[in-house]
C-alpha positions as a Markdown table, in Angstrom:
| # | Residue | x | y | z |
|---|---|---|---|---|
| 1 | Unk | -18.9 | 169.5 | 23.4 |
| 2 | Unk | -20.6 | 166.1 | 22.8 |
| 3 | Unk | -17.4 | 164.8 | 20.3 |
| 4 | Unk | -15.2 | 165.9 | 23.1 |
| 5 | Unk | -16.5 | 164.0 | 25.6 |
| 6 | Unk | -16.6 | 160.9 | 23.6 |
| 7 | Unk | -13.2 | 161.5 | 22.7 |
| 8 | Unk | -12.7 | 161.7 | 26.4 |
| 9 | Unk | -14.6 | 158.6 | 27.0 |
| 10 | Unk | -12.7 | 156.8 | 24.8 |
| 11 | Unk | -9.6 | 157.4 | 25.8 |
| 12 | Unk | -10.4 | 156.6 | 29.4 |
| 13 | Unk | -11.7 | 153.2 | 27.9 |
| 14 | Unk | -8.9 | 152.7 | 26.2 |
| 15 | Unk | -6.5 | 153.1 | 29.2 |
| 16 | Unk | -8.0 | 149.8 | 30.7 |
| 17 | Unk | -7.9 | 147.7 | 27.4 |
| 18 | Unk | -3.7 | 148.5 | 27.5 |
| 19 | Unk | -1.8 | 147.2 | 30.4 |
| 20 | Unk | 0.8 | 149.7 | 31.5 |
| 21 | Unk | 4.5 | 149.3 | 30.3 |
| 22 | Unk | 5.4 | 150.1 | 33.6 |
| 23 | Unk | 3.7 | 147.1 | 34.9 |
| 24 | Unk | 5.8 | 144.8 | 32.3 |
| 25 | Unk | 8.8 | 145.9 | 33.9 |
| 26 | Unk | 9.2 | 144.5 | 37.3 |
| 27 | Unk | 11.1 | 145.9 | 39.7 |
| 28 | Unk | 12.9 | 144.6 | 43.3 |
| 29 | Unk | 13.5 | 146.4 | 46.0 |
| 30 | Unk | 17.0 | 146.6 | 48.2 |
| 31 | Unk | 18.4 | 147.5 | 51.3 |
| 32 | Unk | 21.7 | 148.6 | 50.3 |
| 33 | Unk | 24.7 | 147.7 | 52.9 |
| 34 | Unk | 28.4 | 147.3 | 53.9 |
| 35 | Unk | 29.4 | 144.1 | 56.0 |
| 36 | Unk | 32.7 | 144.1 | 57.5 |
| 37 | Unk | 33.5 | 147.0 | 54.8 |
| 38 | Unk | 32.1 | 145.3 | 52.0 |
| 39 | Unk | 29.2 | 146.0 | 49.9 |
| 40 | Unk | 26.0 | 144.0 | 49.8 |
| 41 | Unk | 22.0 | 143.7 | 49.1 |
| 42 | Unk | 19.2 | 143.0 | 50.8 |
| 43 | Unk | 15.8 | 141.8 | 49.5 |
| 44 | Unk | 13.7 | 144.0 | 51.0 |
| 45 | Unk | 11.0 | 141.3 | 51.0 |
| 46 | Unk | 13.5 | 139.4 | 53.4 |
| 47 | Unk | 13.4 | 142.0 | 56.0 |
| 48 | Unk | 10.5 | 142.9 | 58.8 |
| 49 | Unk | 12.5 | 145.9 | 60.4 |
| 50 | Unk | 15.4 | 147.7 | 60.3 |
| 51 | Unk | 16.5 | 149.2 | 63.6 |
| 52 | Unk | 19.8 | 151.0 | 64.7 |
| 53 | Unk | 21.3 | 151.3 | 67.9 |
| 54 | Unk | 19.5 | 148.5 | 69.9 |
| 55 | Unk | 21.1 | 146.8 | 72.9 |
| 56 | Unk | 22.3 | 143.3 | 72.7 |
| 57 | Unk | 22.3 | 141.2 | 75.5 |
| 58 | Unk | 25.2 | 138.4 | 75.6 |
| 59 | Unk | 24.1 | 134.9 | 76.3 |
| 60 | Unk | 25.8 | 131.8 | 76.6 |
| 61 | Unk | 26.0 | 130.1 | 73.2 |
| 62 | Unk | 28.1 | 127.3 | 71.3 |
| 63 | Unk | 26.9 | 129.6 | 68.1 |
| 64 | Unk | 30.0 | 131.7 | 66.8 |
| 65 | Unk | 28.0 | 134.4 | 65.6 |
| 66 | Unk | 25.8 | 134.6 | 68.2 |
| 67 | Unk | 26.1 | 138.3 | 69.3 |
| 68 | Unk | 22.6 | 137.8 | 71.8 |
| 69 | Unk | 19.5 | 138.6 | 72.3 |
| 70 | Unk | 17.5 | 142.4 | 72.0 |
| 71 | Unk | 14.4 | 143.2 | 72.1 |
| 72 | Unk | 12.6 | 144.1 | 68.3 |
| 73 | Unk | 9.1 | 145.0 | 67.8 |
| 74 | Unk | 7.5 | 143.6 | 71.1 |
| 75 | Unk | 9.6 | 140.1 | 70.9 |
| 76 | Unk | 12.7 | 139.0 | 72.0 |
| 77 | Unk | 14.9 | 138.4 | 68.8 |
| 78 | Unk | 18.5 | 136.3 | 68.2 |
| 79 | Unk | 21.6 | 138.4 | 67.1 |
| 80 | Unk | 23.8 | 136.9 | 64.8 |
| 81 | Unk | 27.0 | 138.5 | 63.4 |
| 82 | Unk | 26.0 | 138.8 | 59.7 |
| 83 | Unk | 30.1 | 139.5 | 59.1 |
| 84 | Unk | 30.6 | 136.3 | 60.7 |
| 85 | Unk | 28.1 | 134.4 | 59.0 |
| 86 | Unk | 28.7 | 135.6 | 56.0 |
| 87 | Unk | 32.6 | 134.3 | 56.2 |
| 88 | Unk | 34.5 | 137.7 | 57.3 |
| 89 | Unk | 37.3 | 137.8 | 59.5 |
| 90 | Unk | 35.8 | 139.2 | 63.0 |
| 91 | Unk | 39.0 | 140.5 | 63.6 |
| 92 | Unk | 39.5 | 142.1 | 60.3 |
| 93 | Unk | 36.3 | 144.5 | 60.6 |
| 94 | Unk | 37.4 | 148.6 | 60.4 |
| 95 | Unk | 35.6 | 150.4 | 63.1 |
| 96 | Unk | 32.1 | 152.0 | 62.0 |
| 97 | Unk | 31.6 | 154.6 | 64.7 |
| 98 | Unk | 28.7 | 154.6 | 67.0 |
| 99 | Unk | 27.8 | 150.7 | 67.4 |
| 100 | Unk | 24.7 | 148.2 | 69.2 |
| 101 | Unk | 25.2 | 148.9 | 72.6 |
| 102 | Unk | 26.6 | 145.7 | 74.2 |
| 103 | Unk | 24.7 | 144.8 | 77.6 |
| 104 | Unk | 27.8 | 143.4 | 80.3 |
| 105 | Unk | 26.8 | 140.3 | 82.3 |
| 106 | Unk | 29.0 | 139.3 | 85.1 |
| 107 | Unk | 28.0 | 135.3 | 84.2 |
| 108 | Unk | 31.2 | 132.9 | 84.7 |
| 109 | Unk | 31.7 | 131.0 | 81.1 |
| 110 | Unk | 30.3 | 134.2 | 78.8 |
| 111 | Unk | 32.5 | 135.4 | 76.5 |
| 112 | Unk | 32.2 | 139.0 | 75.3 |
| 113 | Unk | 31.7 | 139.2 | 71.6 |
| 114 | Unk | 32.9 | 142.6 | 70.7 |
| 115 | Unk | 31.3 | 142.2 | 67.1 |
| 116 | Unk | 28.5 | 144.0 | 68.5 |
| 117 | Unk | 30.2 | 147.6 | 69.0 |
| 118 | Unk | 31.1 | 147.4 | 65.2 |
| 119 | Unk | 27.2 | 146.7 | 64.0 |
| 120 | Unk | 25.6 | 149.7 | 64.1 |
| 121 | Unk | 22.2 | 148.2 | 62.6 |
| 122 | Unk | 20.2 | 145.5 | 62.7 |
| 123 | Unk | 17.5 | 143.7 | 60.4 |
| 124 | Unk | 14.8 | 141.8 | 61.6 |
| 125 | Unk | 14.5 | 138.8 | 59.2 |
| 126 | Unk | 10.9 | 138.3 | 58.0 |
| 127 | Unk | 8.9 | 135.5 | 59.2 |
| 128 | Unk | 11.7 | 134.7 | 61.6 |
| 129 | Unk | 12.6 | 135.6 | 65.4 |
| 130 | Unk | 16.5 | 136.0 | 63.9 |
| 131 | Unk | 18.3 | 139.5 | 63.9 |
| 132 | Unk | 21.5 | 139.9 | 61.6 |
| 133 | Unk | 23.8 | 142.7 | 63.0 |
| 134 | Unk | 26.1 | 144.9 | 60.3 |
| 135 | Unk | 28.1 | 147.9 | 60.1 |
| 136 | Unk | 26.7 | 150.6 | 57.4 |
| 137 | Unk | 23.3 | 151.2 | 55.9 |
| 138 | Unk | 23.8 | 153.5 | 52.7 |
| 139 | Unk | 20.2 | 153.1 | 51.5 |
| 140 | Unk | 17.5 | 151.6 | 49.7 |
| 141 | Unk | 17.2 | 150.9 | 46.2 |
| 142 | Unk | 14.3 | 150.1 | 43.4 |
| 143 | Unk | 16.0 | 148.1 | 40.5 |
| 144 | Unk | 14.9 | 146.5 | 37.5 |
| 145 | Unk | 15.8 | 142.6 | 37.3 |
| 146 | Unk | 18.6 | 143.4 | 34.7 |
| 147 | Unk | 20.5 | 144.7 | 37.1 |
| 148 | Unk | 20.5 | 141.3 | 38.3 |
| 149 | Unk | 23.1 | 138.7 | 37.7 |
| 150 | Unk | 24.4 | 135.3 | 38.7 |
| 151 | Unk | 27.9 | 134.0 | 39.8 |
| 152 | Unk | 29.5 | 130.9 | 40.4 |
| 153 | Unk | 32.0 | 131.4 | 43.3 |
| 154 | Unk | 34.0 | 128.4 | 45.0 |
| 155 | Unk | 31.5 | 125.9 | 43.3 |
| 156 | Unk | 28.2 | 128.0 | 44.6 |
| 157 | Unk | 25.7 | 130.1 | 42.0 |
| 158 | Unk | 25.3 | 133.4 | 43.9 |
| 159 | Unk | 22.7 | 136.4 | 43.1 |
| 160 | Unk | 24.8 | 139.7 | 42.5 |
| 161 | Unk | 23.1 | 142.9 | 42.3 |
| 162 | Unk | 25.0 | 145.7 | 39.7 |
| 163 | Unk | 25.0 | 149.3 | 40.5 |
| 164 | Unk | 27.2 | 151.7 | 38.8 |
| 165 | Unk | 30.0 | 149.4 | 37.6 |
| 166 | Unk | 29.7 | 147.9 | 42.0 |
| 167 | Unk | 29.1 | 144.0 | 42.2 |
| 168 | Unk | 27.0 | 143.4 | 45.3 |
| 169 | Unk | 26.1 | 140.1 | 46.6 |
| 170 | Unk | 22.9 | 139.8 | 47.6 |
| 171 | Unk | 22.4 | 138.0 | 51.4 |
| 172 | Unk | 20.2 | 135.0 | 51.0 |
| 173 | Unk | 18.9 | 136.3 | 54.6 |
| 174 | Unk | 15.8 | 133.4 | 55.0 |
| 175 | Unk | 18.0 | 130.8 | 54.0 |
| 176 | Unk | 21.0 | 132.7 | 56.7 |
| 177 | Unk | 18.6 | 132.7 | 59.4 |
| 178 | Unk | 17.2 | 129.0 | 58.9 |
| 179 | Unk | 20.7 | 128.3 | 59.2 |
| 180 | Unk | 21.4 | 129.6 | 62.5 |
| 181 | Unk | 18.2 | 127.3 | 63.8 |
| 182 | Unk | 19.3 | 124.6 | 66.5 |
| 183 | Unk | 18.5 | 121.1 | 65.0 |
| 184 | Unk | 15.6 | 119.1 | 66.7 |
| 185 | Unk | 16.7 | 116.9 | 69.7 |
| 186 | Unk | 14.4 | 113.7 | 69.7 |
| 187 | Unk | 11.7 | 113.9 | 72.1 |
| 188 | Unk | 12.0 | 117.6 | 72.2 |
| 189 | Unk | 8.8 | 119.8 | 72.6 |
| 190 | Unk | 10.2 | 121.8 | 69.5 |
| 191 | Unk | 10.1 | 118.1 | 67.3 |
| 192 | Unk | 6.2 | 117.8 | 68.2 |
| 193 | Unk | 5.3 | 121.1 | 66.4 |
């Protein structure tokens, strides 16, 4: 009995003087989606929620993509048409079924931006009061970084994440909703920050 437990004690030293294999191999995980019937990845580390069926409210806006505004998680979040930021066609998108509910204002000047009844979901963009509407969720994923690769496409290096034999870009969704910030006006309160 007392050589057993040594044994035993041993090996439970042991297990601390090894690191893990599984720890060696690290491991990201995704938000697998379709935009504008196209497949693509998500960092999940890039996303605070994702929510479905939320109502947009239209406002007025220079910003194409600009779907509105809805409410996510207590605050009042920007909708932006990730098809349409992302370089698709608006016009070009298939159908996707049920869609974000699309709040009608009778306001002279707003135009109705039917993008929203073909984005079904939305994903709240961490550390950010930015929303980016799509069409299909199919799931989340927990990849090794070899299924990681990099492409250079019209001059840009882009991330590409490889499942079964299916190239999908990864959205850059931080750097997406930085770019859909309005620039400082001088001698705005938003410049003194």
């Amino acid at each position: 009995l007392q050589a057993r437990l040594r044994s035993l004690r041993s090996e439970f030293d042991q297990s601390f003087a090894h690191a893990r294999q599984s720890l060696d191999t690290a491991t990201i995980d995704f938000l697998l989606i379709r935009v504008a019937g196209e497949p693509y990845a998500l960092r999940l580390t890039e996303v605070a929620a994702l929510e479905s069926d939320r109502v947009i409210t239209p406002v007025p806006s220079a910003h194409r993509a600009l779907l509105g505004v809805a409410g996510l998680r207590g605050s009042l979040v920007a909708v932006f048409d990730l098809a349409q930021l992302l370089g698709h066609d608006p016009q070009a998108r298939p159908a996707q079924g049920q869609g974000l509910q699309s709040q009608s204002l009778q306001s002279p000047g707003l135009q109705t931006r039917s993008a929203a009844s073909n984005s079904r979901w939305l994903v709240l963009v961490k550390g950010s009061l930015a929303a980016m509407a799509f069409g299909e969720f199919e799931g989340q994923r927990r990849l090794g970084s070899e299924a990681l690769a990099t492409t250079s496409e019209s001059g840009q290096l882009r991330e590409v994440l490889r499942i079964s034999g299916v190239a999908r870009p990864i959205v850059p969704l931080t750097a997406l909703a930085a770019s859909c910030e309005p620039p400082l006006v001088p001698g705005s309160d938003e410049e003194s920050r």
